[in-house]
C-alpha positions in Angstrom: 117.8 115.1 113.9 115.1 112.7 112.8 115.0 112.5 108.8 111.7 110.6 107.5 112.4 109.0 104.8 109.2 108.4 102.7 107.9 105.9 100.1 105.1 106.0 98.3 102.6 102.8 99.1 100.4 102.2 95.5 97.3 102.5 95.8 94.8 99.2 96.1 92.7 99.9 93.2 95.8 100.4 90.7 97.5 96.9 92.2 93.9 95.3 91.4 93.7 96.7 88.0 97.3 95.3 87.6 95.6 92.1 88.8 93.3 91.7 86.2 93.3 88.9 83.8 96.1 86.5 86.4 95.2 83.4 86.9 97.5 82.5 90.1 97.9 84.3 93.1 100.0 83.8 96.2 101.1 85.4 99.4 104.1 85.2 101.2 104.3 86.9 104.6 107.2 89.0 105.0 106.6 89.7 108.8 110.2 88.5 110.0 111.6 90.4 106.9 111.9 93.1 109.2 114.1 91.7 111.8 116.4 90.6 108.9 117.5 94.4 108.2 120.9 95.5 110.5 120.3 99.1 111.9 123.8 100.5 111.0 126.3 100.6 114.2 126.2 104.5 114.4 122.2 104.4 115.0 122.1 101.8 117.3 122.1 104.3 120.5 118.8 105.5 119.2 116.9 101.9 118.9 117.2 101.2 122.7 114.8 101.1 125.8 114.9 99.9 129.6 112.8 97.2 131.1 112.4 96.4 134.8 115.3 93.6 133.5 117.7 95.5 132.1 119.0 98.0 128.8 118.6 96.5 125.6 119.9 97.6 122.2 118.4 96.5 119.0 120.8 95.5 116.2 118.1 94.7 113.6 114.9 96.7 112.6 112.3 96.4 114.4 108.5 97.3 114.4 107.7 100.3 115.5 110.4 102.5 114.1 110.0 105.6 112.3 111.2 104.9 109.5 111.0 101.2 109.5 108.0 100.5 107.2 109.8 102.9 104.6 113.4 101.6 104.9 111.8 97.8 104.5 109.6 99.1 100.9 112.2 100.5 99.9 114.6 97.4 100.3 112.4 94.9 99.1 111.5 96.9 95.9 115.0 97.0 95.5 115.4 93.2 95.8 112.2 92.4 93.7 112.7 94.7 91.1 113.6 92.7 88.4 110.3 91.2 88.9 107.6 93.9 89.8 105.4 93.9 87.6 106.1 91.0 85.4 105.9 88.4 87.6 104.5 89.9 91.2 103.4 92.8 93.1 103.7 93.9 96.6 102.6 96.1 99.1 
């Protein structure tokens, strides 16, 4: 019942390439980006664990899902698409 969903990292030596001839370069750490995605309401059931403390449910992404590297690509090149290329790149 587990679907990956898959997205295609670039490689390194084609983002360099890209790189070639900038002359400023910056780098902002998108870390927390991942607890800024909601895991839809139906999906939340699967997302939970037990401690000594208690059940816990998460209601945003967090590391260490499947599918949560892929899911947070793909929403960011949706969000910085207007830009890839032209005025950044990511990976």
């Amino acid at each position: 019942w587990l679907k990956h969903h898959k997205y295609l990292l670039p490689h390194v030596d084609e983002l360099f390439d890209q790189l070639r001839g900038a002359k400023y370069f910056s780098k902002i750490d998108l870390r927390f980006g991942y607890h800024q995605v909601p895991i839809r309401p139906e999906d939340v059931p699967k997302a939970t664990f037990r401690t000594r403390f208690g059940h816990y449910e998460f209601m945003v992404m967090p590391f260490g899902l499947t599918n949560a590297p892929a899911t947070f690509m793909t929403l960011m090149d949706s969000v910085l698409r207007p830009y890839l290329e032209k005025l950044l790149l990511f990976f």
